[in-house]
N, C-alpha and C positions, 0 to 999 in steps of 0.2 A: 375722772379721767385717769387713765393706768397708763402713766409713766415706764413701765419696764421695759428696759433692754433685751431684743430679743435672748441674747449671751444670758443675761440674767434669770430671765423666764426658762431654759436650756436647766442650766442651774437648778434651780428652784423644782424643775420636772424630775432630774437626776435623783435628788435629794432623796423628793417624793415615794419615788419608785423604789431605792434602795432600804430607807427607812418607813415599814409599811407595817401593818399589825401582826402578821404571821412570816415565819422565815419561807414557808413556801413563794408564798408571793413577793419579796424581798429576789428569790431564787430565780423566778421569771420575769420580774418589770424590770430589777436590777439590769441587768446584762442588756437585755435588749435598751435600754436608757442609754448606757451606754454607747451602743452602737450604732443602734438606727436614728435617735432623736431626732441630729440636725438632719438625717434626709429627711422629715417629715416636712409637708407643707404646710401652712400655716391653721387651715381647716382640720387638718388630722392633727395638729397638736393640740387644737382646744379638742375635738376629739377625747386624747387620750388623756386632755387634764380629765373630761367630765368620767372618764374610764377611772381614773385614779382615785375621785370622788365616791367611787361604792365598796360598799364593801369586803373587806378582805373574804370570810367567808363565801360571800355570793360569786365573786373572785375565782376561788377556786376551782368552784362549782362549774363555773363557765369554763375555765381552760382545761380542766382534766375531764370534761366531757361530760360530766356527772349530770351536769344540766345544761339546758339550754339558753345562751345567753339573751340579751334583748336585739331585737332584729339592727340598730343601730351600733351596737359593737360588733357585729359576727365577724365582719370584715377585719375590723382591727383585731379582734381575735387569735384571728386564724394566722394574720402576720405576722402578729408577739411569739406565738406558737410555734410556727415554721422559723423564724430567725433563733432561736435557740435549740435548735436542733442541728 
């Protein structure tokens, strides 16, 4: 049973996003962590934990377009993408 506080989970996502394997993506999870987290509903934030759970190179590869993501992120994607700009 997972005890977390929402605030704490928040938290924990922020961390996540900031401290990440590559400074690129450090560069875009950061800021948007930041910003958008608490408007996420509770569906998009497990979302973007299981987001946060791949890896940084494949990561990249999704958001500078290089490749195409998995049909279950594209959405979230494209959010992260457009609020840092």
């Amino acid at each position: 049973m997972n005890t977390e506080t929402a605030e704490i989970r928040l938290k924990r996502l922020k961390m996540r996003s900031w401290r990440r394997g590559t400074k690129e993506m450090d560069l875009i999870l950061g800021p948007f962590s930041d910003t958008r987290l608490t408007a996420l509903a509770s569906d998009a934030l497990d979302l973007y934990e299981r987001l946060l759970d791949e890896n940084d190179q494949d990561l990249y590869l999704w958001f500078s377009g290089q490749a195409a993501s998995p049909p279950q992120y594209t959405d979230l994607i494209s959010v992260i993408g457009t609020a840092n700009h």
